[in-house]
N, C-alpha and C positions, 0 to 999 in steps of 0.2 A: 332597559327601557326607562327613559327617564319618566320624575315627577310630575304630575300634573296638575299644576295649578288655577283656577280661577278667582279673578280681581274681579271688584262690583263695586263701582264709582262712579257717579252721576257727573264727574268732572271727567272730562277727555282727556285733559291733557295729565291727569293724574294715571291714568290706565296707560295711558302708553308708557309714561317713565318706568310704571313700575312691571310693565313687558317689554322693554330695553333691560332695566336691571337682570330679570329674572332668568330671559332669556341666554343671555351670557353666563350666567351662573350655569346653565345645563339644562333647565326646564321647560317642560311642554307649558304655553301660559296660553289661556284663553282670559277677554275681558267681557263684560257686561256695562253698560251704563244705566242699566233699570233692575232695581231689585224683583219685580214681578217675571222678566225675562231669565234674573237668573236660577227663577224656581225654577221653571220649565227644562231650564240646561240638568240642572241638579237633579231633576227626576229622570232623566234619561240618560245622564252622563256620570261617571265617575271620577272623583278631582282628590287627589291627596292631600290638598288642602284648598279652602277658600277662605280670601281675603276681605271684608267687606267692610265699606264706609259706613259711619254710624249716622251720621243726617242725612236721606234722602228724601227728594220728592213723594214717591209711591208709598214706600216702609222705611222704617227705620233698621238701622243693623243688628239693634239687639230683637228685635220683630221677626228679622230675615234666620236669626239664629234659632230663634223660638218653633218659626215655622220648619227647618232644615232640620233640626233634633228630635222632629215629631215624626219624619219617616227613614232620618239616616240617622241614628243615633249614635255611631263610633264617628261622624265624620268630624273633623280636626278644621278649626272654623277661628281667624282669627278678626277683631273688631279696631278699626284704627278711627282717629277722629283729632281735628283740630280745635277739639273744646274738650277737652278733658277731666274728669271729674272723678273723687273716689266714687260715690255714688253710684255714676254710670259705668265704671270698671267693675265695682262688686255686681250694680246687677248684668252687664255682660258675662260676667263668668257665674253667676246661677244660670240662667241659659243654656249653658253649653259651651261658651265661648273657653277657648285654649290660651289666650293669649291677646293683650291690649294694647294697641300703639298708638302714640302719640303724633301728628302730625308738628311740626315738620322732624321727622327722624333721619339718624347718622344712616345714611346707607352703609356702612359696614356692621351694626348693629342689628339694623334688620336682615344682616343676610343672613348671619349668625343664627338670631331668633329662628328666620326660617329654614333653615338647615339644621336645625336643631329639632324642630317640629317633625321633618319629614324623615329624619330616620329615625325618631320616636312612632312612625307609623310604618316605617319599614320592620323595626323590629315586631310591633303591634301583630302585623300580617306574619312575619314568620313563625311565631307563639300560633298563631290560628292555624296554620299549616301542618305544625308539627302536634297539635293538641290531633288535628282531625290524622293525622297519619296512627298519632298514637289510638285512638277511637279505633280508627279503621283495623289496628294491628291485635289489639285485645276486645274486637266483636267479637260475639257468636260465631259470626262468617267466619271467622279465622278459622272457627274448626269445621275443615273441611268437610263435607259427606250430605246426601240429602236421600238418606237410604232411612229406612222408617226407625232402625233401631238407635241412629244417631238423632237422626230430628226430635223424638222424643224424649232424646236424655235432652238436646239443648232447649229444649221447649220448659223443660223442670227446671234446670237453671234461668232460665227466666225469671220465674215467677222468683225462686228462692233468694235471687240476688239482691232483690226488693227489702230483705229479712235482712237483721241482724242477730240471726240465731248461727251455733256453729253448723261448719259445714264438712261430710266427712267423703273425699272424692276418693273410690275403688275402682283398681284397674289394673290391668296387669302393664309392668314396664314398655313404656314407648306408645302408650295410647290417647296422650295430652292432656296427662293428671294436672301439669304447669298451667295449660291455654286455656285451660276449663276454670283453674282457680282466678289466673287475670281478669278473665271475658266475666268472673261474676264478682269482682270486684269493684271493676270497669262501670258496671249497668250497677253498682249499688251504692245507695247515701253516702257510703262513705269514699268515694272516686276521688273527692278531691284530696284525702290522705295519701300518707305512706304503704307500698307495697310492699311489705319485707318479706324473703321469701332464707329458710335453713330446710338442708338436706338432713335428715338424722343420721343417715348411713355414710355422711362425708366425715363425721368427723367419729374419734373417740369422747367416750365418756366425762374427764374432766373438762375437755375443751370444750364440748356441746352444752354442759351446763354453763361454763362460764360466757360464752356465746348468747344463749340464750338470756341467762337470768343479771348478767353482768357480775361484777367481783370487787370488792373492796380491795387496796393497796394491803399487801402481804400476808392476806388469805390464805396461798399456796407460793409454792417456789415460783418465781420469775411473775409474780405479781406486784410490779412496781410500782404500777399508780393504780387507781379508780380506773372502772373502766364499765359504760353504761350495756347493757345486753340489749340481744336485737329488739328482745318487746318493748323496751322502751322508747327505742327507733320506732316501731311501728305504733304508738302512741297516736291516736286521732285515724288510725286506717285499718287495715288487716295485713294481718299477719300469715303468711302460709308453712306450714310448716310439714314438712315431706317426707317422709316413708316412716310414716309416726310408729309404726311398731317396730323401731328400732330402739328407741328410749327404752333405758335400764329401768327396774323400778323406780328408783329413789325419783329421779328423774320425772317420772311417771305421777308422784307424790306431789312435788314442786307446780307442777303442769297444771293438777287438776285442781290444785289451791287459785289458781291463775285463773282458771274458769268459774271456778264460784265465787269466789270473793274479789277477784277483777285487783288481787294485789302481786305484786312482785318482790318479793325477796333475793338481794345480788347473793353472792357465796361471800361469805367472813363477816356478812352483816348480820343483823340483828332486826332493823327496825325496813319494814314493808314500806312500800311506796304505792300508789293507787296507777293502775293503767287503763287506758278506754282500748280493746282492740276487738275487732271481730277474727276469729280464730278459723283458717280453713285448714285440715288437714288431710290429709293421702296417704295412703298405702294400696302395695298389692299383695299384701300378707290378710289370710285368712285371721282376723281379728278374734271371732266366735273363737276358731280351736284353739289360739294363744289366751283366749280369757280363761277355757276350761282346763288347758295345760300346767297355767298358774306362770303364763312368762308376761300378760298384761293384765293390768287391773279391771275385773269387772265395773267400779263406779268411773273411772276414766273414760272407757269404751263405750257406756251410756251417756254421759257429757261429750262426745265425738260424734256419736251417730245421731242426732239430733234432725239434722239434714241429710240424707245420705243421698248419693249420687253415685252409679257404677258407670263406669262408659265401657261401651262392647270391644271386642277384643274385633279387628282386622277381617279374622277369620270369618265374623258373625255379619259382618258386612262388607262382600268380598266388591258388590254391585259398587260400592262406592270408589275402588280401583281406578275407572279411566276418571274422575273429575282429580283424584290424589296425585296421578299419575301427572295429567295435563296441570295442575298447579305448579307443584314441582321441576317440573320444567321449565316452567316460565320463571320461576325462583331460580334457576341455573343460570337459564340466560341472562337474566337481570344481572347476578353476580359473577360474569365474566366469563362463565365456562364453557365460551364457544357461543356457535350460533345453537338459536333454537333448535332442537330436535324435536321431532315427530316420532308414533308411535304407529302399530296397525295391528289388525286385528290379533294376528299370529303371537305376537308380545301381549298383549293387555288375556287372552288365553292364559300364558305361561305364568304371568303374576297372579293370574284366578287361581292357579294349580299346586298353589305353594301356600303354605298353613302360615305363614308372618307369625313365630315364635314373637319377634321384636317389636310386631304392630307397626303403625305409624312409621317410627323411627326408622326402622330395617329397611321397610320401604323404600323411605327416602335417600338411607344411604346406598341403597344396591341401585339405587338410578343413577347419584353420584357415580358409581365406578365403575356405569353402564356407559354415561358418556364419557368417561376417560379413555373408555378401552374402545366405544365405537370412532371410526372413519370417514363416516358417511353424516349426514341430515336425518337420516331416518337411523332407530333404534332395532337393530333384531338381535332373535331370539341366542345367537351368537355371542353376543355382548356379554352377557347374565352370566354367573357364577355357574357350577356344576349343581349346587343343591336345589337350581332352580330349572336347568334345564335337564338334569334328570326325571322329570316329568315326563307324565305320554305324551305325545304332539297332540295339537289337535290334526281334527280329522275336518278334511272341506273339498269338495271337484272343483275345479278349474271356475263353474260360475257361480259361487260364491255360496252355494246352497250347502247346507252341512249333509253329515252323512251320518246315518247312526251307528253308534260303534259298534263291531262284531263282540261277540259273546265274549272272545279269549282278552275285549280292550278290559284292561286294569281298572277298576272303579275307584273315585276319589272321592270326597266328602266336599272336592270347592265345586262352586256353580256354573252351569252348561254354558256352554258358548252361545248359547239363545240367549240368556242371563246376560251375559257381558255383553254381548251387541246389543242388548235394547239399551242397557245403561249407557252405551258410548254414542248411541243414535239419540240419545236424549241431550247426552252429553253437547254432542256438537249442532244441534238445535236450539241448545240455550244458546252458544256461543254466536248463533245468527240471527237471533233475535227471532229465529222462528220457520227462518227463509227456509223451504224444504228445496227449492233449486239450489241454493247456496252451500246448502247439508250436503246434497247430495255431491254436489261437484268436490268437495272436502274428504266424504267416502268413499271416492272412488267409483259411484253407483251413476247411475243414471235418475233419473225424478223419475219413474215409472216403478221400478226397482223399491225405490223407497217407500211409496205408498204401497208396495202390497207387503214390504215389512212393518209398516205401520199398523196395516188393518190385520197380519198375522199376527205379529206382538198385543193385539189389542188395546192399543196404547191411545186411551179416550182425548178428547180435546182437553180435559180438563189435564190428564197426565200433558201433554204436549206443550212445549214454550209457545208453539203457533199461535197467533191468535187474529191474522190477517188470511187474505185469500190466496199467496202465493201459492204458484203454481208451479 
C-alpha cells in the first residue's frame, strides 16, 4: 500500500507540482489550499506524512504544527517556506516539525528528504507492531485457562509484578514456570530491560557458575579472555533463573550474596561489581525437604520465597482442556501443520481422562502427533497414543444425553462429561460472542437443545459470554 501524503499550500500551482512530483515517485498525494480545511482532513484521515507552507492566510505552518501535535502526536509534519530563517526553523522544529525546506528546493533533494521521512515511519509502525505482538505474546492471556484455580494464580501475579521483590514460581514440569515468569516481567517497571533467562539443570557445575557470575582470563582451563556472566546481562531487568534447586552449595553461597548485597563477583576475581536485577526463580523440587535434607540452604530458600507463586498442575484444572485444546490448534494451523482441525466431544472426554504427568507441555505435544497421524479435519479418539486411549470410553445414547455408568464402570479421579461439556459450551459461546444460534449450529445441537443445557448446567448470565437477546 503506498504512502500517503498530504500538501497544504495556499498557492495552487505549488500543490499541484509537488503532486506531479510525489505522484510518480509512488505516492497516494492529497492537497489542501487552506490550513483550517487541512485540520478537518487530519482529524479524520490518516497521512504518513504532511507537508505544509509556513505563510498562510488562515494560520501559519508552525500554528498548523502546533495545532496537529496536540491530538496526533507521532505524526511526521514537514515545514517549507520561501523566507527562511534559523529562527523560524528552530521554532518549527520545537513544534513538532521533522524536517524544513527551503523554497525554491532541488527536486532530487526533496525526494530524498521524503523518502527518507517515510521509511523512518515505516520502520516507526513496524517497532509498534512487533512491541504489541510482543505485549500480546508475554500477557496473562498467554497463559491459557479461565478455570478458578488458574485465574487466581494469574490474578496474584498481577498484583506482584507491580513489586520489585523476588519472586519464587512452583510447579511441577510443563505447567508454564517460563510464561508466568515473562507475563510478570512484562506488566512490571522493569519491561523496558533485559530478560535473561538460565536453566540450572542444562548445565554442569563449573559452566553454570561461570555462566552465571562471569570469569576473569585464566581463572580455569580454557579461560582465555574476560567474559561478563548472564547477571550482568540482565543489569537494569530481571533475571530468571530456572529449576533453582539445582545449584550446588557453593553456588547457592555466591547467589545469595547477589541477593543481599545486589554485588557480583566473576570466578578468578577478586573485587565485586554492583548489579540492579530483580531476581525470579522456579523450581519443581520440594524446596522445604531439601532445606531440611541439608542439599539447600535455609537463608537462600527465605531470600526465594519472598513472593511465592505455585501454578496448578493440568490435573487440578482439567475444565480448562477444551479452551488449551482449541488454542493449540490454532497454534498448528498458523504453523503450517495442515488445515485446522476440530475436535468433539468423544476426544475432549479422553483428554479429561488422562492424569498430564507433563502438564501443559504433554498436552500440546500429543496433539502435535494427533494431527500427524489424523486423515481427516476432525481429530478422533483413534489419533491419540495408547496411554491415553487406554481409558474407559465415555458412555452417551445416540441423542446426546449421557448415561450413568454401571456399577462394574471403572472410576477415575478426572471430571464428568457434564464438567467438560459445560466447559466446551462456554468455550464455544465466547468464540461467538455469545450468539447461542451460532453455538449451537458449531455443537452440533439444535438452539432448543442448548438452552435446556444451559438452564441444567446452571450456567447464570453472569457465567455466560451472552450478553444480547439472541435467539
Amino acid at each position: 500500500m503506498p504512502a500517503r501524503i498530504l500538501v497544504i499550500d495556499d498557492e495552487e500551482s505549488m500543490c499541484h507540482f509537488m503532486e506531479i512530483m510525489l505522484v510518480k515517485e509512488g505516492y497516494e498525494v492529497e492537497t489542501s489550499l487552506s490550513a483550517t480545511d487541512a485540520l478537518t482532513q487530519l482529524r479524520s484521515t490518516n497521512y504518513d506524512l504532511v507537508i505544509t507552507d509556513l505563510q498562510m492566510p488562515d494560520m501559519t505552518g508552525i500554528d498548523l504544527v502546533r495545532e496537529v501535535k496536540g491530538f496526533k502526536a507521532e505524526q511526521e509534519m514537514f515545514v517549507m517556506t520561501a523566507y527562511a530563517s534559523v529562527d523560524t526553523a528552530i521554532e518549527a522544529m520545537k513544534e513538532g516539525a521533522s524536517d524544513y525546506i527551503t523554497k525554491p528546493f532541488k527536486v532530487d533533494e526533496i525526494k530524498l528528504t521524503i523518502a527518507k521521512a517515510i521509511n523512518r515511519r515505516g520502520l516507526a509502525r513496524e517497532n509498534e507492531v512487533l512491541k504489541k505482538q510482543l505485549q500480546d505474546k508475554n500477557s496473562f492471556d498467554a497463559i491459557i485457562g479461565q478455570s478458578t484455580a488458574i485465574t487466581q494464580v494469574k490474578r496474584l501475579a498481577e498484583r506482584i509484578a507491580s513489586s520489585d521483590s523476588t519472586v519464587l514460581i512452583r510447579g511441577e514440569s510443563g505447567t508454564g514456570k517460563d510464561l508466568m515468569a515473562r507475563a510478570i516481567h512484562h506488566h512490571s517497571p522493569r519491561c523496558g530491560g533485559p530478560f535473561v533467562t538460565l536453566n540450572c539443570a542444562a548445565l554442569p557445575e563449573t559452566l553454570l557458575e561461570s555462566e552465571l557470575f562471569g570469569h576473569k582470563r585464566g581463572s580455569f582451563t580454557g579461560a582465555n579472555r574476560d567474559k561478563d556472566g548472564l547477571l550482568k546481562a540482565a543489569d537494569g531487568g530481571t533475571f530468571f533463573l530456572d529449576e533453582v534447586g539445582n545449584m550446588s552449595p557453593a553456588i547457592q553461597v555466591k547467589l545469595l550474596r547477589v541477593l543481599e548485597d545486589k554485588k557480583v563477583t566473576p570466578v578468578g576475581d577478586t573485587k565485586p561489581f554492583d548489579v540492579d536485577i530483580r531476581l525470579i526463580a522456579a523450581t519443581n523440587a520440594d524446596l522445604e525437604a531439601d532445606v531440611k535434607g541439608g542439599r539447600f540452604r535455609a537463608d537462600l530458600f527465605y531470600r526465594l520465597n519472598v513472593l511465592p507463586i505455585s501454578l496448578p498442575p493440568l490435573r487440578e484444572r482439567l475444565d480448562d482442556i477444551p479452551l488449551l485444546v482449541e488454542f493449540f490448534l490454532d497454534r498448528f494451523a498458523e504453523r503450517g501443520h495442515g488445515p485446522r482441525r476440530t475436535v468433539n466431544a468423544d476426544v475432549l472426554t479422553l483428554l479429561a481422562g488422562y492424569a498430564w504427568p507433563g502438564n501443559v507441555r504433554e498436552l500440546e505435544n500429543t496433539l502435535e502427533r494427533a494431527i500427524v497421524m489424523n486423515r481427516s479435519d476432525a481429530l478422533e479418539p483413534a489419533d491419540f497414543p495408547g496411554r491415553l486411549t487406554d481409558q474407559p470410553p465415555a458412555l452417551s445414547r445416540s441423542d446426546g444425553e449421557e448415561v450413568e455408568p454401571s456399577a462394574t464402570t471403572p472410576t477415575s479421579p478426572s471430571p464428568t462429561l457434564e464438567i467438560m461439556e459445560k466447559a466446551y459450551i462456554q468455550y464455544v459461546l465466547t468464540q461467538t460472542d455469545g450468539k447461542k444460534s451460532e453455538a449451537a449450529r458449531i455443537l452440533g445441537i439444535d438452539a432448543s437443545t442448548l438452552y435446556r443445557k444451559l438452564e441444567r448446567y446452571k450456567m447464570s448470565e453472569r457465567e455466560r459470554p451472552n450478553r444480547s437477546s439472541d435467539k
